[in-house]
C-alpha positions in Angstrom: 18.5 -10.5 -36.0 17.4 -9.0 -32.8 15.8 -10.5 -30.3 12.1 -10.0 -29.7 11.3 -7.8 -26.4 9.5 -11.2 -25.2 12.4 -13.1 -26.0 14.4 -10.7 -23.3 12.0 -11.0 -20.9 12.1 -14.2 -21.1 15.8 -15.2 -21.0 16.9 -12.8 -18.2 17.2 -14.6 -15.0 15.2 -12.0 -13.2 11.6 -10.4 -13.2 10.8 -6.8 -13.7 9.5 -5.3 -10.3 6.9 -3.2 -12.3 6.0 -6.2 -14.8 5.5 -8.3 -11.2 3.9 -5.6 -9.5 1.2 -6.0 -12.4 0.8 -9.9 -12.3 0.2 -8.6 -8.5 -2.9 -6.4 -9.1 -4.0 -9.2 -11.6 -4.7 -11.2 -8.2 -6.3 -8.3 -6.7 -8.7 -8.0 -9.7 -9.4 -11.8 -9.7 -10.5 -11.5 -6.2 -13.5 -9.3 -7.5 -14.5 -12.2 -9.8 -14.8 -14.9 -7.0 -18.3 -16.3 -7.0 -18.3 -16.6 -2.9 -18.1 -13.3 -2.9 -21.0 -10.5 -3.2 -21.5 -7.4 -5.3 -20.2 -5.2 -2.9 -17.3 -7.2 -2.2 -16.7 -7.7 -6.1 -16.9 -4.0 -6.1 -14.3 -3.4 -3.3 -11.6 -5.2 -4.7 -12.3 -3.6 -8.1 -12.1 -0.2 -6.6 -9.1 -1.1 -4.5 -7.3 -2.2 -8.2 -8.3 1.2 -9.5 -6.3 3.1 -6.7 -3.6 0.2 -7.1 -3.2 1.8 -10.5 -3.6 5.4 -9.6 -0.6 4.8 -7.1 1.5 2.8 -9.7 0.9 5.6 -12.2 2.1 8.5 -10.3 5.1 6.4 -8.3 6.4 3.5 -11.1 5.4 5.0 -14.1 6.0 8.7 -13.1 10.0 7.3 -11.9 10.1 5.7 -15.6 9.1 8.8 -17.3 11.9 10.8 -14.8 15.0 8.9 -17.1 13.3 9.4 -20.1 12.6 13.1 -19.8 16.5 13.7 -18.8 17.7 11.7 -21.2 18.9 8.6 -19.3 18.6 4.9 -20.4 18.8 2.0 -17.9 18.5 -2.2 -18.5 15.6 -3.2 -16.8 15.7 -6.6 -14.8 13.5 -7.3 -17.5 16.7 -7.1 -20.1 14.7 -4.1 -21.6 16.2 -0.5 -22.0 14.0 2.4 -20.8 11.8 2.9 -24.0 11.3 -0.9 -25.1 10.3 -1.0 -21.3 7.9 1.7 -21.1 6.3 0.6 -24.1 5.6 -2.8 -22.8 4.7 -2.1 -19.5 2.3 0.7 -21.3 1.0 -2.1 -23.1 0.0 -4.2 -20.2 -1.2 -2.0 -18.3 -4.0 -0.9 -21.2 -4.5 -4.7 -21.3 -5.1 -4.9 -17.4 -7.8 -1.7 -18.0 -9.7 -3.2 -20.4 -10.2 -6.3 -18.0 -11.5 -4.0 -15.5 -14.0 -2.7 -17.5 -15.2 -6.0 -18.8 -15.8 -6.8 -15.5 -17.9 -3.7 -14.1 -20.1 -4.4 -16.9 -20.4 -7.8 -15.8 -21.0 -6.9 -12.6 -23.1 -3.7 -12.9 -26.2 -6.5 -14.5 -26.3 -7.3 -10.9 -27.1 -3.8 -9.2 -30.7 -3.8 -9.5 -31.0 -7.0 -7.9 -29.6 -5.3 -4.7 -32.1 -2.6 -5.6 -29.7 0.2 -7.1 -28.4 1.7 -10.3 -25.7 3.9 -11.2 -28.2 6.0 -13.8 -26.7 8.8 -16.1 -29.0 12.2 -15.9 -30.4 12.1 -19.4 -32.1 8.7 -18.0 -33.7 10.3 -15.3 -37.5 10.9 -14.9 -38.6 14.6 -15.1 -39.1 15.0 -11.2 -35.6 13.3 -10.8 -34.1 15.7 -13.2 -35.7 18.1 -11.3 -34.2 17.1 -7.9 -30.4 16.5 -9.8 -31.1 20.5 -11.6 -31.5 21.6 -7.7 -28.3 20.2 -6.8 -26.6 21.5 -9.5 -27.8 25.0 -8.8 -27.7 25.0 -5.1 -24.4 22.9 -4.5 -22.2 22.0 -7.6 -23.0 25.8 -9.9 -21.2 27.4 -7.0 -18.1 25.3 -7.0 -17.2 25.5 -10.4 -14.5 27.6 -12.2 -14.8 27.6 -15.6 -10.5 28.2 -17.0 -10.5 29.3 -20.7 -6.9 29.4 -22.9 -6.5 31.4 -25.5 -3.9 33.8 -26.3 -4.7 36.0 -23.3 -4.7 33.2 -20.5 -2.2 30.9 -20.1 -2.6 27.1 -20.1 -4.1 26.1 -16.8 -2.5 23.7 -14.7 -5.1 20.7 -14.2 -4.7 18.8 -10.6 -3.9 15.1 -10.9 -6.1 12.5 -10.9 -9.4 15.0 -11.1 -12.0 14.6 -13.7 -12.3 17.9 -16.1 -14.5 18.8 -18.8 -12.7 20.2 -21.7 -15.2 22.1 -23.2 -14.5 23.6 -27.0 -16.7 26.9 -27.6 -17.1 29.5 -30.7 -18.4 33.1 -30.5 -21.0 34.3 -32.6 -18.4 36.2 -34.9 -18.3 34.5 -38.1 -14.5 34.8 -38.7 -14.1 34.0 -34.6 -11.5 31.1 -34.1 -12.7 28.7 -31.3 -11.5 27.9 -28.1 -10.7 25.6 -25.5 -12.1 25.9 -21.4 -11.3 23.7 -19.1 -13.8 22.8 -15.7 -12.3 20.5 -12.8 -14.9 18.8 -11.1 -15.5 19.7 -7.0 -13.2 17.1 -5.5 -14.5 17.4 -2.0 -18.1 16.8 -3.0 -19.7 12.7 -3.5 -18.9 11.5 -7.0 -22.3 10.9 -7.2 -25.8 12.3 -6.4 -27.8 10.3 -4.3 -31.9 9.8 -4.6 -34.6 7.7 -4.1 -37.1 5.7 -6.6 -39.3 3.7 -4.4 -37.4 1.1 -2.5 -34.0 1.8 -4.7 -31.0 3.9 -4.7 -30.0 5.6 -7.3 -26.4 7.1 -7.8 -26.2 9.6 -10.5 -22.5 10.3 -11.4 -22.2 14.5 -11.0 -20.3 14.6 -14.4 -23.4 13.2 -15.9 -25.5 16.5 -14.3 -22.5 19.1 -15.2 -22.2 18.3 -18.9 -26.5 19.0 -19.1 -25.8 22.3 -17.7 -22.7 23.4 -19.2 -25.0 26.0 -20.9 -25.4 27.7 -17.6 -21.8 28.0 -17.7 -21.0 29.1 -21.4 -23.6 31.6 -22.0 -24.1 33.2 -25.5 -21.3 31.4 -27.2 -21.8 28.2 -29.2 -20.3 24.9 -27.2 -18.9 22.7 -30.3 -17.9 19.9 -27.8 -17.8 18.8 -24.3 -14.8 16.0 -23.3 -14.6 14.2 -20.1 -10.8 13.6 -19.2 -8.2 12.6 -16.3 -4.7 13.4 -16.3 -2.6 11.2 -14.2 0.5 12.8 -12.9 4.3 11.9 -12.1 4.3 11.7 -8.3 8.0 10.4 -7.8 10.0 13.0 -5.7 13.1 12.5 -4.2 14.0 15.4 -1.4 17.2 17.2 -1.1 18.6 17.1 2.2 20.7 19.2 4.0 22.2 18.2 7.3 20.4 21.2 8.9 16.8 19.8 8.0 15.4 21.1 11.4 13.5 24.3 10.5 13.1 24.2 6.9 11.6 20.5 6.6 8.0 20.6 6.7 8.2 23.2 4.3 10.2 21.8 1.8 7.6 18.8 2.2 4.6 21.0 1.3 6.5 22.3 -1.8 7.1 19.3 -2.8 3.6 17.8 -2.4 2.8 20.1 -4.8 5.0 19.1 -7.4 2.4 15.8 -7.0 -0.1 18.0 -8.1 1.3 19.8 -10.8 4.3 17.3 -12.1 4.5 15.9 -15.5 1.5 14.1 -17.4 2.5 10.4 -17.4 -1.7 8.9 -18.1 -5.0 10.7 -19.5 -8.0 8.7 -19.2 -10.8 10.3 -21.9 -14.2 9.6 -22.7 -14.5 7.8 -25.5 -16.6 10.6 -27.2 -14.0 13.1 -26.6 -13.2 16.1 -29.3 -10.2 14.3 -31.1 -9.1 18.2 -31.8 -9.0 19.2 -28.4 -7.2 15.6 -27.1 -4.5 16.5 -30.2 -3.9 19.8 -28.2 -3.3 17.8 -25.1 -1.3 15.4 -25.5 0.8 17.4 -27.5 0.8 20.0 -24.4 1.3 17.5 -22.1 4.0 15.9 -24.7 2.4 12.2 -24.6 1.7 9.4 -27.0 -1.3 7.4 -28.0 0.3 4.5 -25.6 -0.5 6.9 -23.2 -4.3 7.6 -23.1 -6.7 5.4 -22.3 -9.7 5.5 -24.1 -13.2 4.9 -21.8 -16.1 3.5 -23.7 -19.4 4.5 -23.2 -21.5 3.6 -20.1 -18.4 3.1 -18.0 -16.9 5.1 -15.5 -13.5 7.1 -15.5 -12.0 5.8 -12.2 -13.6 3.0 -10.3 -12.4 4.5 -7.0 -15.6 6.1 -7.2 -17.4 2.6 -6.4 -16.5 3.4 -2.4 -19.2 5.5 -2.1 -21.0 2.6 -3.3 -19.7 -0.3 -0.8 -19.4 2.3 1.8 -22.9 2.5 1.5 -25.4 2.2 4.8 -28.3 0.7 2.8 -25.9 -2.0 2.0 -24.4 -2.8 5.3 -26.5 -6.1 5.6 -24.3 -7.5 3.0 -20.9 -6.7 4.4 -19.3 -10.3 6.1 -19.3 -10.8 9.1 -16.0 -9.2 11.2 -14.9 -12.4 13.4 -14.5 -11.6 16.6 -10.5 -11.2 17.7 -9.1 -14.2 19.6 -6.1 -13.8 22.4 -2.6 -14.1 21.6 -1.2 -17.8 21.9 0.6 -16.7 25.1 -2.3 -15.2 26.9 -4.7 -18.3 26.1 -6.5 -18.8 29.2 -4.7 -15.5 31.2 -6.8 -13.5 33.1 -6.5 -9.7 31.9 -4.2 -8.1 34.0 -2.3 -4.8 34.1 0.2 -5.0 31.1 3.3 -3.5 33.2 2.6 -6.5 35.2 1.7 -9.4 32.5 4.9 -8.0 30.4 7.4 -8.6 33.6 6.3 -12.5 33.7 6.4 -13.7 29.6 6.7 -12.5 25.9 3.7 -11.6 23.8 3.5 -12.0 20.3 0.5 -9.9 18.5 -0.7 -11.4 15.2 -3.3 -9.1 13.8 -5.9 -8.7 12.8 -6.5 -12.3 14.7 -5.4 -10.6 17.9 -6.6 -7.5 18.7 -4.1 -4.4 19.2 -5.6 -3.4 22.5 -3.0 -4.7 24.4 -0.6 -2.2 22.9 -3.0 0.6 22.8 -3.6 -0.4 26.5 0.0 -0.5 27.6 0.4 3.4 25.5 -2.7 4.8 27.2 -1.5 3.3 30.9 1.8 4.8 30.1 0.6 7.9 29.7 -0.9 7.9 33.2 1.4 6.1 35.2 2.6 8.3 37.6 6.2 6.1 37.4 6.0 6.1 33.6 9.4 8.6 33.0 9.8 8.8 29.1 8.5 7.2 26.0 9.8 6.8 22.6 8.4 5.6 19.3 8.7 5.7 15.6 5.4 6.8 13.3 5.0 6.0 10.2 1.4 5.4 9.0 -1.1 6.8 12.0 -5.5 6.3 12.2 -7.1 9.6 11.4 -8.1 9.7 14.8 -5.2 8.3 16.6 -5.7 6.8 19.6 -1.7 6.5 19.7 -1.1 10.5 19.2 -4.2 10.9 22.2 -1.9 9.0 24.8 1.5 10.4 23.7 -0.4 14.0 23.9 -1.5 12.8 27.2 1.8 12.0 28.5 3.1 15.0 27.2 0.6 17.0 29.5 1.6 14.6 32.6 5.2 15.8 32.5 6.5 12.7 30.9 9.3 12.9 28.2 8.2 12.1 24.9 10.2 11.7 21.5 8.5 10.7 18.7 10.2 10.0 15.5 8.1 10.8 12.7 8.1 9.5 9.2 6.5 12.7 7.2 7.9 10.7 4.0 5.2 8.4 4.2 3.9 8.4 0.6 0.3 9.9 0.3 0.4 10.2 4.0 2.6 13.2 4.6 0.0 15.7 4.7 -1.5 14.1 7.8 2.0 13.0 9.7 2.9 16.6 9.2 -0.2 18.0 11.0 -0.1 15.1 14.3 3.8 16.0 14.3 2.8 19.7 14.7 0.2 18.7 17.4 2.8 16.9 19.4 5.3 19.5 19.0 3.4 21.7 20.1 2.3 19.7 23.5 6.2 19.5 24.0 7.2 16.2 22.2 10.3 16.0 21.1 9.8 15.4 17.5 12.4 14.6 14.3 11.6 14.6 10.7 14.4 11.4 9.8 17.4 11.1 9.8 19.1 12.8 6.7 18.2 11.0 3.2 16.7 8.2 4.8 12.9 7.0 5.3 12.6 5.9 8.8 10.2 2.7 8.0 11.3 0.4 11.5 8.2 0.3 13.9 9.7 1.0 17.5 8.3 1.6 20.9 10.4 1.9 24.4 8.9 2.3 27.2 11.2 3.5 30.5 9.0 2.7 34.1 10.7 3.4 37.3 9.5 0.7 39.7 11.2 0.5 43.3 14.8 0.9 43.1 15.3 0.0 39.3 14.0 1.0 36.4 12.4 -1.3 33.7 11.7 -1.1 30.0 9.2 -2.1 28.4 8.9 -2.8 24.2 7.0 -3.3 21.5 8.5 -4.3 17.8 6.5 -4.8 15.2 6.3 -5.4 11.1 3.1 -2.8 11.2 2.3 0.8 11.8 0.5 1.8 15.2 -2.3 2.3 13.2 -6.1 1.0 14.8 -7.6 1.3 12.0 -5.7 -1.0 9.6 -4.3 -3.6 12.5 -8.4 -4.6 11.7 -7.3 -5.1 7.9 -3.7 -6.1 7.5 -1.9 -9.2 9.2 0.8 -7.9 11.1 3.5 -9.1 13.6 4.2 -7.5 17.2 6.5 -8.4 19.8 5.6 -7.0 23.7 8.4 -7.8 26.4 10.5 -6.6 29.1 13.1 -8.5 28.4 16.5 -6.5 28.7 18.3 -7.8 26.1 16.1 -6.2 23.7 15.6 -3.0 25.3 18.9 -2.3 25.3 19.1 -3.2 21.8 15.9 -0.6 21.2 17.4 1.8 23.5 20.6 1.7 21.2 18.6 1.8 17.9 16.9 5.1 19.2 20.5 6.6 20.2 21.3 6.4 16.2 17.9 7.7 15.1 17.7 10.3 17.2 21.3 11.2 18.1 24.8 10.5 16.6 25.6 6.4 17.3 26.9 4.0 15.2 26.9 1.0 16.8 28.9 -1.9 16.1 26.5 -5.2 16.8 22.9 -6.0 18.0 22.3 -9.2 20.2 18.9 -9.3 19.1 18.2 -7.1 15.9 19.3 -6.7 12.2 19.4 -3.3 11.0 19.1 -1.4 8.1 21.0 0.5 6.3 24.1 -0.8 7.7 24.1 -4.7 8.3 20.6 -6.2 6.7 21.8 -7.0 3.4 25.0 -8.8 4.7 23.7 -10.5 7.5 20.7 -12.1 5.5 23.1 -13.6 3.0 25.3 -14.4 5.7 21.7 -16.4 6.5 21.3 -17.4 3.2 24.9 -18.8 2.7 25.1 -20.6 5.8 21.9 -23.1 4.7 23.7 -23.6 1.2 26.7 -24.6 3.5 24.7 -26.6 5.4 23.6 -28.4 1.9 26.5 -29.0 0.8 28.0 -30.7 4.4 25.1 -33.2 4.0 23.2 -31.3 7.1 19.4 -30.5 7.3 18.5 -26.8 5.4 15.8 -24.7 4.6 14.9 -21.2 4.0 11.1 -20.0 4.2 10.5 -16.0 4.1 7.0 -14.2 4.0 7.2 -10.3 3.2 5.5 -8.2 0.9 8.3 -7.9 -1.7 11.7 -9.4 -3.2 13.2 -7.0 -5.3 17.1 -7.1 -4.0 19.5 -8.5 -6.6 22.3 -9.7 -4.1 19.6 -11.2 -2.2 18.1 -13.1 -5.3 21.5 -14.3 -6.2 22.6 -16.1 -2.9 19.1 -17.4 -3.5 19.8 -19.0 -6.5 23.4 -20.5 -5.2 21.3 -22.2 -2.5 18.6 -23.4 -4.4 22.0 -25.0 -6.6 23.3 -26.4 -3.3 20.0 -28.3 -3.1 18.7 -25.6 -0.4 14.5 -26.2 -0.4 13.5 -22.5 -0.3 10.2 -21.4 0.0 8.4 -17.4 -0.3 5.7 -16.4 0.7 5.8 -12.9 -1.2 2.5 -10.6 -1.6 2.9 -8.3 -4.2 6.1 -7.7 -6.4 8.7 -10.9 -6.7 11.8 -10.1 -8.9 13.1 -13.9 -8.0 12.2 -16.6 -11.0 11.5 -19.7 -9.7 11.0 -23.2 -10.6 14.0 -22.2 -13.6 16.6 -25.6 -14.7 20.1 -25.6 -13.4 19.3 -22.0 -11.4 16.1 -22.2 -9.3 14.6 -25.3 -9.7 14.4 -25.7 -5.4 12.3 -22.4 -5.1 8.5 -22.6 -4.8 6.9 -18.9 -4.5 3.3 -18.6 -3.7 1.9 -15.1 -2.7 -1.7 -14.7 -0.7 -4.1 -12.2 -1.6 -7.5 -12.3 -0.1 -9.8 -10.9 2.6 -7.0 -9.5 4.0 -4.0 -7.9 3.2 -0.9 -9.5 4.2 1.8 -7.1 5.5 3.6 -9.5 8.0 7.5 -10.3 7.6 9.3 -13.5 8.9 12.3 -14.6 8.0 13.1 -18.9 8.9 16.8 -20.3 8.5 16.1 -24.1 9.0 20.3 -23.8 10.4 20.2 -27.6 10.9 17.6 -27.9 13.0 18.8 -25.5 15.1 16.2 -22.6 13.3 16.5 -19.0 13.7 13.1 -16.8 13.3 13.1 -13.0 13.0 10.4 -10.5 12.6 9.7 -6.9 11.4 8.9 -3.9 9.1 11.2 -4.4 5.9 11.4 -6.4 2.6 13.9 -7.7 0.9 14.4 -4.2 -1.4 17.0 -1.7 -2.4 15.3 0.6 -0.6 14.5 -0.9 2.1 18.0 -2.0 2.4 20.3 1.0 1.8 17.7 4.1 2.1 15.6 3.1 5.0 16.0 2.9 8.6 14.7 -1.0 9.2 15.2 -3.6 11.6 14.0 -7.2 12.0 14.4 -8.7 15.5 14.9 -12.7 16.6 12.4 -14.8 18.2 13.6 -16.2 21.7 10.7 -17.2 23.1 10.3 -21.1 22.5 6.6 -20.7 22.0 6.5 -17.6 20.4 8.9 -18.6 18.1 7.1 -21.9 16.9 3.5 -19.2 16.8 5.8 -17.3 13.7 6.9 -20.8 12.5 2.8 -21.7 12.6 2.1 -18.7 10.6 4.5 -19.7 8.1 3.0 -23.4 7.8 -0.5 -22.3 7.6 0.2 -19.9 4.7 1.9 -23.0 3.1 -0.9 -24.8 3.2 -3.8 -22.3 2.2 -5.0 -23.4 -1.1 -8.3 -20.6 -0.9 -6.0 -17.3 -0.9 -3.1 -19.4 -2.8 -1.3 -18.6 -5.8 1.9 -19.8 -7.6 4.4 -18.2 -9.5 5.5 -20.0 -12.6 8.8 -19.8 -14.1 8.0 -17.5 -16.9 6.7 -14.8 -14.0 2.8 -15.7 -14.4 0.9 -17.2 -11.1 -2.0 -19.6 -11.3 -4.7 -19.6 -8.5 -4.1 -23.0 -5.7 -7.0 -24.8 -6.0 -8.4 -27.7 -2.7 -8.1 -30.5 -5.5 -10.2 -32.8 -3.2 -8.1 -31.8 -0.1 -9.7 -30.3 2.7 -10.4 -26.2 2.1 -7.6 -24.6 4.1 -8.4 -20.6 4.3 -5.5 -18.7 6.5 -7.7 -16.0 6.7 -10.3 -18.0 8.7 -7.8 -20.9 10.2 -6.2 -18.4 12.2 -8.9 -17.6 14.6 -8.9 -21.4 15.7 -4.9 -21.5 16.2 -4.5 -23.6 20.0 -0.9 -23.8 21.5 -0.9 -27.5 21.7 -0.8 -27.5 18.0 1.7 -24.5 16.9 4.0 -26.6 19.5 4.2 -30.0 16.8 4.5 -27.6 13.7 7.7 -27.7 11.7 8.6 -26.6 8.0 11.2 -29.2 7.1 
């Protein structure tokens, strides 16, 4: 008899990444149901699970759907092969949809309490239809681009992730057959149509005003049916590089973006009064199952990431929380501001955002930029701010004469479009700018600094585990490490020789490096603490990142955990690891926190008997981000800086607001205080003093 897919999943001594990336946006979706939160807060997090889904569709499901279309099977860590797989995931993933829309109902009985109402046009009053008929005329008529198919006009190619009517007509000939139309819905307008009704809003979704005037579109032919529908599509590219990427690159990027757009149907989200004839001829066309549509009942919404427009609101502003002001770094308690050339010479900063503001960065860029004695600059990009305040000073020092290279990371997913137009602007202001380095994604986050000062010259760095982004160091908890210290410069200075150039150095003193050495070095990490236990000596490993997905990593994991090695992780979103399992795991605790903020921080603690090593940076513990990625993680010298990333690691230990634990069969159940005193890192962090991160210690 064979065994049951549940009974794989559960006997393999590993967790599917995409099975634990969904247990991750369960947390997200329960963060909408907290009752200390508000509406628009609820509403936030359940848009921000929508997009979660969008993403996972295009990227997880569309790279699932890439073996199955060519024919190739693979063993998940799951146990499963690729269709048993798809089908369960598929499964879960309906399950996880229906759960958001039990909640939006349960939450949209709460709008006209804050005085709005998302109100459908056939609800309206006569002078409101009136107002909504105006718009349609004046502003939505104009847009639209009504595509027929028939045997005349080929199939058209719908965009991913747009909402289109598919709209069945008949001539007035009697023998005439009928036909199918297709209308993609203005992506650039407001998903809904704003107006008045005494003191309250109303939001009137434009799909609602379209399919009342669909007549203005199909004129003197009979419409039969009119079906609302998404089609989500596969958005998993790999790029073909040659060694000569140089001129070629940014196009073969816009090409490829628009295989995003036009790639293979992987989800279609459908009304649930849609024409079953003209969803037959669809997911035939599009060569889908049943497991693949997902059916949305009436007086819900397709796509929640519409609910922005909503929480972005200014009527509701009064009800957004209160930002907490930013508090200085540990090491600059009591400091008088001074010129950052100057502060950097004398002692180490270490960043933690959002808590700490990234002004002192942006401060040291921006004084860069005009310092006559400023000679080059260098610095990796990843993610940027739509209005960078980063790209304005390297422009800057572009104009001043300096020398600028900039390493840009046009690869960033769903962000190429706007790294490729700041990498033109810099270009063009006479940056030196590279695309990557061959195959790989270029994901460390590097800034060198050269100053001539007197009769030397002094560097000046910043490594960090986030983007130089303004806009989400406000949102995400980050790590970033300022100094002058030469040590690491020249490490820096060497890591930009093989980005940029043709190096392969041997060693670091002060950084671990990706693709060549991370893996090994972090087991070498790993191994020594299980040494350590089984000498009788002190051990301990505690790790916080966003992900665990490596299966060498996993498995010196579990022969330390058998050594008797106490291991804890802090791990966001997608954990591989299973913890807590007899004979394998059973001295591993993983907790992940998801709340106000969004943790994107990475530190890595070897206990090393007593003797603890603490490094920083940009990369998980992944495949990818092991062997296709440009990474690095740097040490922690500093005495105080180092116990400040040791703190960090304590206080997320200790939350029990943002908490949850991982079981052993995968599942995670939400910390509660339990009579203990409420410990919320999100807020503790603000009131961080140095005389405490000085007595903190993990083991």
């Amino acid at each position: 008899m064979q065994p049951s897919t549940q009974e794989l999943i559960s006997k393999s001594d590993l967790i599917s990444r995409d099975l634990s990336w969904l247990q991750f946006n369960h947390r997200v979706l329960d963060q909408a149901k907290k009752e200390n939160r508000n509406l628009f807060e609820k509403l936030r997090f359940l848009a921000i699970t929508s997009s979660n889904a969008d993403e996972f569709f295009m990227i997880r499901v569309g790279s699932l759907y890439n073996y199955i279309d060519y024919g190739n099977d693979r063993v998940d860590y799951s146990g499963l092969q690729v269709i048993p797989f798809k089908n369960e995931l598929l499964k879960g993933l309906k399950d996880f949809g229906k759960q958001q829309n039990e909640l939006f109902l349960e939450l949209k009985k709460n709008f006209q309490s804050y005085d709005f109402e998302i109100r459908d046009y056939v609800d309206l009053a006569e002078k409101q239809k009136e107002s909504a008929n105006k718009y349609f005329k004046k502003t939505i008529f104009p847009m639209l681009t009504p595509m027929v198919f028939d045997s005349y006009h080929s199939f058209p190619i719908l965009m991913n992730n747009i909402l289109v009517f598919g709209v069945v007509t008949k001539g007035n000939k009697p023998k005439e057959k009928k036909k199918m139309s297709f209308i993609q819905l203005p992506q650039n307008l407001p998903r809904f149509y704003e107006m008045k009704e005494k003191d309250r809003l109303i939001f009137v979704p434009i799909e609602s005003i379209v399919e009342r005037h669909l007549d203005h579109i199909f004129r003197n032919v009979n419409i039969l049916s009119s079906s609302l529908f998404r089609v989500t599509r596969n958005g998993d590219f790999t790029l073909e590089e040659s060694e000569d990427i140089e001129s070629n690159f940014l196009e073969e990027m816009k090409k490829k973006l628009k295989t995003r757009k036009t790639g293979r149907v992987v989800r279609m989200e459908v009304a649930d009064n849609a024409d079953s004839w003209l969803i037959k001829q669809l997911k035939n066309r599009y060569e889908i199952g049943d497991e693949n549509v997902k059916i949305i009942p009436k007086g819900l919404l397709i796509d929640f990431t519409c609910l922005w427009q909503i929480v972005n609101h200014e009527s509701f502003d009064i009800f957004k929380p209160a930002k907490h002001k930013p508090v200085p770094p540990i090491s600059m308690a009591g400091v008088e501001y001074q010129d950052m050339f100057k502060l950097l010479k004398n002692q180490d900063i270490l960043l933690h955002h959002p808590y700490n503001t990234i002004e002192p960065l942006l401060d040291l860029l921006e004084h860069a930029a005009e310092d006559a004695n400023v000679l080059s600059i260098k610095l990796t990009i990843y993610r940027l701010a739509k209005n960078s305040r980063v790209v304005d000073a390297l422009l800057q020092a572009a104009e001043n004469g300096k020398h600028v290279s900039v390493l840009f990371e046009v690869k960033a997913r769903f962000d190429e479009e706007n790294n490729m137009r700041q990498a033109k602007l810099l270009q063009k202001a006479g940056c030196f700018v590279t695309y990557g380095v061959g195959s790989l994604k270029t994901h460390t986050k590097l800034l060198l600094i050269v100053r001539k000062e007197k009769n030397k010259v002094t560097r000046f760095v910043h490594m960090g585990s986030g983007n130089y982004n303004e806009a989400t160091s406000r949102l995400y908890t980050d790590i970033g490490l300022l100094t002058s210290d030469e040590s690491y410069a020249n490490d820096v200075q060497e890591f930009f020789n093989v980005i940029t150039g043709h190096s392969m150095p041997e060693e670091y003193d002060n950084l671990i490096t990706a693709p060549t050495f991370m893996r090994k070095r972090l087991i070498d990490l790993i191994d020594k603490e299980r040494s350590n236990a089984t000498a009788g000596k002190s051990s301990g490993v505690v790790i916080k990142l966003n992900s665990l997905q490596d299966k060498d990593i996993i498995l010196a994991m579990y022969e330390a955990s058998k050594a008797g090695v106490p291991i804890k992780l802090i791990v966001r979103g997608i954990c591989c690891l299973r913890p807590g399992r007899r004979g394998l795991s059973e001295n591993v605790v993983v907790r992940s926190i998801v709340g106000e903020y969004l943790e994107h921080s990475r530190i890595f603690y070897f206990h090393n008997d007593d003797d603890s090593k603490v490094y920083c940076g940009s990369a998980d513990m992944m495949v990818r981000s092991f062997d296709r990625r440009l990474e690095s993680l740097f040490i922690i010298k500093d005495p105080l800086l180092k116990q400040q990333a040791i703190n960090i690691l304590s206080f997320n230990l200790k939350d029990n607001v943002n908490a949850y634990e991982m079981k052993e069969d995968g599942s995670y159940y939400h910390l509660e205080p339990d009579g203990d005193a409420v410990f919320d890192v999100h807020k503790e962090f603000y009131k961080v003093k140095k005389e405490g991160v000085m007595q903190v210690s993990l083991f």
